[in-house]
C-alpha positions as CSV (number, residue, x, y, z in Angstrom):
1,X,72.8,99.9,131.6
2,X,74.5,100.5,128.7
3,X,78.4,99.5,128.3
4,X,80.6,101.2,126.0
5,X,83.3,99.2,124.3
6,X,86.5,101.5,125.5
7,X,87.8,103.2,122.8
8,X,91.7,103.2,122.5
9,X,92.8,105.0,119.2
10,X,91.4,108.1,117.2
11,X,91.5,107.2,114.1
12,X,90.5,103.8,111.8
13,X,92.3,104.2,108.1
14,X,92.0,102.3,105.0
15,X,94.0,101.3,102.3
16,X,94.7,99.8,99.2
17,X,97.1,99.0,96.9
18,X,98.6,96.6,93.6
19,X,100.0,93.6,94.7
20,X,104.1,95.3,92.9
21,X,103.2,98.5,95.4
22,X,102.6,96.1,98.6
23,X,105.9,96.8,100.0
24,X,105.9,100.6,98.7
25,X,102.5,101.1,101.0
26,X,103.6,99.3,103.9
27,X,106.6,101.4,104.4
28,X,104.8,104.6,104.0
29,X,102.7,103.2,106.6
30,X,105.2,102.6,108.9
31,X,106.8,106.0,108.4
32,X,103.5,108.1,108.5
33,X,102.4,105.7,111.8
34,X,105.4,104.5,113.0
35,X,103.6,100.8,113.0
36,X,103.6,98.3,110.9
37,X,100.2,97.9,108.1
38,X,99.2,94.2,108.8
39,X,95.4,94.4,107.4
40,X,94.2,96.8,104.5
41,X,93.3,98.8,107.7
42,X,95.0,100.6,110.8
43,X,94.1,101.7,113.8
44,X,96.0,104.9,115.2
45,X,96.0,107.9,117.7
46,X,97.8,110.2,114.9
47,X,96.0,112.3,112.3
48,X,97.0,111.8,108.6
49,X,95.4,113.7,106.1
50,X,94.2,110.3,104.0
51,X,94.8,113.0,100.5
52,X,98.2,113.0,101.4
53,X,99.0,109.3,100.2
54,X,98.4,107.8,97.4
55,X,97.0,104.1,99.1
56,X,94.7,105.5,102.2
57,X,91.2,105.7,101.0
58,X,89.4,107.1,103.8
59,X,89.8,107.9,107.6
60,X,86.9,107.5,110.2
61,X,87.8,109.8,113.2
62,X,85.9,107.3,116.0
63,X,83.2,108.4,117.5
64,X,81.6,105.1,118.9
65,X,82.4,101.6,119.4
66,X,79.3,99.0,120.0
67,X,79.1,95.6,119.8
68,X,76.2,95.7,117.5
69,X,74.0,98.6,115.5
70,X,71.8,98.7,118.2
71,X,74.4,99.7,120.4
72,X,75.9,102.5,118.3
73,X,72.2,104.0,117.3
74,X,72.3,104.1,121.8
75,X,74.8,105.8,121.9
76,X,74.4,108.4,119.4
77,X,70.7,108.9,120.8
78,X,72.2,109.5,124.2
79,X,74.1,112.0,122.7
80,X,72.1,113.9,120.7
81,X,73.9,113.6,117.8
82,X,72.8,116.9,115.6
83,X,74.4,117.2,111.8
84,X,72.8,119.5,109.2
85,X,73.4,118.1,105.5
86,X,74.9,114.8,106.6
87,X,74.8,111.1,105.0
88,X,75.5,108.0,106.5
89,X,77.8,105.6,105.0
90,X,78.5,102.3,104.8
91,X,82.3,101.4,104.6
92,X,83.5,97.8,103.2
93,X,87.0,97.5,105.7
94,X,87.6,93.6,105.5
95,X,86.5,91.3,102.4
96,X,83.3,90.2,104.3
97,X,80.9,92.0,102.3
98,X,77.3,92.0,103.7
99,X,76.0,93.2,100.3
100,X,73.8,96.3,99.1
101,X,70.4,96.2,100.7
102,X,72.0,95.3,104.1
103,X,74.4,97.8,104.1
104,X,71.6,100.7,102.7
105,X,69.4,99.6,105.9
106,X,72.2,100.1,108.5
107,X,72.7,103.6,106.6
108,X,69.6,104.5,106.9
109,X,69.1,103.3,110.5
110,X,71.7,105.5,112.0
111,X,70.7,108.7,109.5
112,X,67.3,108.1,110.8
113,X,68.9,108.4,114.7
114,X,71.0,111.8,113.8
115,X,69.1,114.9,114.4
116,X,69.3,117.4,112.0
117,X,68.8,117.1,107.6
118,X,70.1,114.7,105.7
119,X,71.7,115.1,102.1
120,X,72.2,112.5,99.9
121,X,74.0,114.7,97.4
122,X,77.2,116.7,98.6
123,X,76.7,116.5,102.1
124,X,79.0,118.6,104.4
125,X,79.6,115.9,106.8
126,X,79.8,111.9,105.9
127,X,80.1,110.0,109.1
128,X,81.1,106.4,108.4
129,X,80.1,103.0,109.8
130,X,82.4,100.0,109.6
131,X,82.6,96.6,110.9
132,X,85.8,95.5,112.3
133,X,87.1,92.5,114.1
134,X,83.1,92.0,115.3
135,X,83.4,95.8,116.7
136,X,81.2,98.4,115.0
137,X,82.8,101.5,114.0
138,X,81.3,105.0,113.6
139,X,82.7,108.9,113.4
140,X,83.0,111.6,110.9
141,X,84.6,109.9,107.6
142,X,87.1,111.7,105.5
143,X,87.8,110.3,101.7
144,X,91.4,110.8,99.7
145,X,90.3,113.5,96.9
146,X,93.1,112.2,95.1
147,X,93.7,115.8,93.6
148,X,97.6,114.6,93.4
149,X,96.3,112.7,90.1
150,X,95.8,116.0,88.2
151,X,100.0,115.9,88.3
152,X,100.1,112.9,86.0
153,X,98.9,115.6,83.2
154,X,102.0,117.8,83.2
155,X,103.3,119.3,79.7
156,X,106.5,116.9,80.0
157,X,107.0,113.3,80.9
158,X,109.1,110.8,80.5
159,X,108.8,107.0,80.5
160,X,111.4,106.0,82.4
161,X,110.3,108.6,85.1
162,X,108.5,107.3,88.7
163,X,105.2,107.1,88.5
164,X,103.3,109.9,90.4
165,X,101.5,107.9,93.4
166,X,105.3,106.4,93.8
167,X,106.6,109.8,94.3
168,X,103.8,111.2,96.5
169,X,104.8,107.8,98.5
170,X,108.6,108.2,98.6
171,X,108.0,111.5,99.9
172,X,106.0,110.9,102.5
173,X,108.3,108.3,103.7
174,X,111.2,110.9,103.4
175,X,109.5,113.4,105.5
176,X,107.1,111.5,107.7
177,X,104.6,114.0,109.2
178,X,107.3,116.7,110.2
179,X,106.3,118.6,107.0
180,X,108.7,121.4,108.2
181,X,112.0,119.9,107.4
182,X,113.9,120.4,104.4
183,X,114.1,118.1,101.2
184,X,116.5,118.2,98.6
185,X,115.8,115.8,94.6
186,X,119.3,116.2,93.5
187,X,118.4,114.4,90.4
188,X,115.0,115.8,89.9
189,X,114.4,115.2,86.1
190,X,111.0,116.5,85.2
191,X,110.4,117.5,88.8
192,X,108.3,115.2,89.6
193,X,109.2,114.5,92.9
194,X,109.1,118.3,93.5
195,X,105.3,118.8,92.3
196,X,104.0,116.0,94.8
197,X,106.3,117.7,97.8
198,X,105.5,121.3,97.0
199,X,101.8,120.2,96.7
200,X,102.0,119.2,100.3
201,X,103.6,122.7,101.4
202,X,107.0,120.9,102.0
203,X,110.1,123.1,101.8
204,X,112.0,121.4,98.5
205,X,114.7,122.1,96.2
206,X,115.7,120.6,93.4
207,X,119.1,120.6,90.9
208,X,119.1,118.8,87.2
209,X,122.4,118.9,85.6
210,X,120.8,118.5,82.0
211,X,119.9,121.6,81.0
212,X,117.3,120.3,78.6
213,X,115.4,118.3,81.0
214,X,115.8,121.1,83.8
215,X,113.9,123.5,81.5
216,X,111.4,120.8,81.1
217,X,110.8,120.5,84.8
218,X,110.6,123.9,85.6
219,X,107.8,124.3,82.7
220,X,106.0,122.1,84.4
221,X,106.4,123.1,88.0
222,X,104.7,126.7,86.2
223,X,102.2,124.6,84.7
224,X,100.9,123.6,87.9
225,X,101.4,127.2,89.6
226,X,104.1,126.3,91.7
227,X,107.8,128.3,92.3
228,X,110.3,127.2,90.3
229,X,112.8,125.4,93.1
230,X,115.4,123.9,90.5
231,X,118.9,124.8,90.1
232,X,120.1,123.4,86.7
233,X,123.5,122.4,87.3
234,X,126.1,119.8,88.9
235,X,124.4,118.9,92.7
236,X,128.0,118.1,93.7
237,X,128.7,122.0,94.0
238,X,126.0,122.1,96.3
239,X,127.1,123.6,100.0
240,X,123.7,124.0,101.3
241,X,122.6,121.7,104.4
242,X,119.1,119.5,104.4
243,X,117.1,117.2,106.9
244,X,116.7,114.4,104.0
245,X,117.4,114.2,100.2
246,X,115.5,111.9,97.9
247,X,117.6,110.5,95.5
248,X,116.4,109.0,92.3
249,X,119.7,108.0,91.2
250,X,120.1,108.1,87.0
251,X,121.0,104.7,85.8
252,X,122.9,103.7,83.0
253,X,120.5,102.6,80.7
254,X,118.4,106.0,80.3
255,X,121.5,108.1,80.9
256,X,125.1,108.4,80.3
257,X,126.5,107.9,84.2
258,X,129.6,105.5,85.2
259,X,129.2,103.8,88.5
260,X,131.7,106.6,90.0
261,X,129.3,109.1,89.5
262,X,126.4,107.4,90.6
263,X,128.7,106.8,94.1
264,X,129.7,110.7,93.9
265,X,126.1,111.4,94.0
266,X,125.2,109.0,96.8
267,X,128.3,110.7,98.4
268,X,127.3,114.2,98.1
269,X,123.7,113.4,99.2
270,X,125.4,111.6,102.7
271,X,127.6,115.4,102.8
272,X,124.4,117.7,102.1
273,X,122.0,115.6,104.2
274,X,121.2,114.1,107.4
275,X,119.1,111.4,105.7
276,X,118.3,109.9,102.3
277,X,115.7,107.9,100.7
278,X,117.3,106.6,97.2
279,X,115.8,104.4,94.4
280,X,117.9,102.5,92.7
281,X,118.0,99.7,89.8
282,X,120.5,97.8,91.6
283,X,120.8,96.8,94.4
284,X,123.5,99.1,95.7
285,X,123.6,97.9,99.6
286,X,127.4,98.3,99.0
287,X,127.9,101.4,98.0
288,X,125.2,103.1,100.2
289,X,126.9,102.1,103.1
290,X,130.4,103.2,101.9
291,X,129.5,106.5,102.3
292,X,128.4,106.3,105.9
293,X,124.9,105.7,105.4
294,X,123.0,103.3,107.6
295,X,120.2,101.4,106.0
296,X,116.8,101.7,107.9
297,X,114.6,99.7,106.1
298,X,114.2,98.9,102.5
299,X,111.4,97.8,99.4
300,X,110.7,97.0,95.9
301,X,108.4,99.1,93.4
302,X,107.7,97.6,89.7
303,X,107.2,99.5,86.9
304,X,106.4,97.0,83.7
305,X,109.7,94.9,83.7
306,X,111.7,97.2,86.4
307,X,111.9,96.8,89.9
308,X,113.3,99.8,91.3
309,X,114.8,98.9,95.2
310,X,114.2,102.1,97.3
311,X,116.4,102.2,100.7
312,X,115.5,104.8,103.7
313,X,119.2,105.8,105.2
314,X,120.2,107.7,108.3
């Protein structure tokens, strides 16, 4: 009789990342998952869209679990498993790699178990195979289109600006998966904050106090097609009420700011918002928390010589 490894989670991601966004990936992790990245791959019962981050590469929603090929070729026989314009493939999880010609067999071994047509080229459905802890893996497989890098060819940029996968990252761990709430860039710059949230439908405003570079930022939210969501003008003044803000705070050495204003800002952000995720030069432990904030958790992200600290506060 045939025994079925129990399956106990939905969904097998994986990731990857440089070694100065480590700590920038394993906090998105955590906030999309609510569990801690140990491996370059997770295990979990909730659905992320793997497009929506900038370090998963692919999700496999599980089908079957075997202790060998064999096993999993069983089960999908049993089934019945019938796919029009599918392809099989292999996917490398861990660093053992059993090399090309092995892994093109076990492709074509289960393709040659599916019923239905396969398609080598642009098929409709990829179902994925993976080895994992000595556990075979197999279900539909879902690859990151990384459409988000189109936004790193917007008519204004800056060099002191995030870089875009860090910004698709910081707002995912701002908003976590309740894509409904509101965000608020009170700094927003070139907006490029705004163009990874409004790309994932999230309901976000911006305000730039430079006029110059708020023009800039709404040329380039147009560029893309989206609404222009920016208020040029002092953030202070603002009286309207949001679920988190994400605060790239302006730092002395790009712009004219005096440690009082930087602290009015993180002080207004605490006023218009229930939560904030700010990036920082410094570390500025001392002043988050003397506005009320509580720090949650906290990582580094290096640009070149920079390392920008980025806190998550309730």
């Amino acid at each position: 009789m045939l025994q079925i490894p129990q399956i106990e989670n939905n969904y097998l991601y994986t990731t990857n990342y440089s070694i100065d966004e480590e700590s920038l990936c394993k906090m998105e992790i955590k906030c999309l998952f609510n569990k801690p990245l140990n491996e370059k791959h997770l295990f979990s019962n909730t659905y992320v869209d793997p497009s929506r981050s900038p370090f998963i590469k692919k999700c496999i929603s599980i089908m079957y679990i075997g202790e060998t090929i064999k096993q999993i070729i069983d089960l999908i026989v049993i089934d019945k498993l019938t796919s029009i314009n599918y392809k099989v493939a292999y996917i490398n999880v861990t660093d053992e790699n059993i090399g090309f010609h092995e892994s093109r067999k076990i492709e074509y071994e289960i393709g040659f178990s599916i019923l239905g047509e396969a398609k080598m080229k642009n098929p409709e459905t990829i179902f994925g195979i993976a080895k994992v802890a000595d556990k075979w893996i197999f279900g539909e497989c879902e690859s990151n289109t990384s459409d988000w890098l189109l936004h790193n060819k917007k008519p204004f940029s800056y060099s002191n600006a995030l870089k875009v996968n860090v910004c698709r990252a910081l707002v995912n761990i701002a908003v976590g998966n309740d894509l409904d709430c509101s965000v608020i860039d009170p700094c927003c710059g070139i907006g490029t904050v705004l163009i990874e949230a409004i790309s994932m439908d999230i309901n976000i405003k911006g305000y730039e106090i430079n006029p110059f570079i708020g023009e800039n930022a709404k040329t380039n939210l147009r560029y893309f097609g989206y609404d222009d969501v920016i208020t040029i003008g002092d953030m202070n003044n603002s009286q309207n009420k949001f679920n988190v803000a994400i605060v790239d705070l302006p730092y002395g050495i790009f712009t004219q700011i005096t440690p009082g204003e930087q602290l009015a800002i993180i002080n207004s952000s605490r006023r218009i918002a229930d939560r904030m995720v700010i990036i920082t030069f410094d570390d500025m432990e001392q002043q988050i928390t003397s506005v009320g904030f509580h720090i949650d958790d906290r990582c580094t992200v290096s640009k070149g010589t920079f390392k920008r600290h980025i806190y998550i506060c309730s």
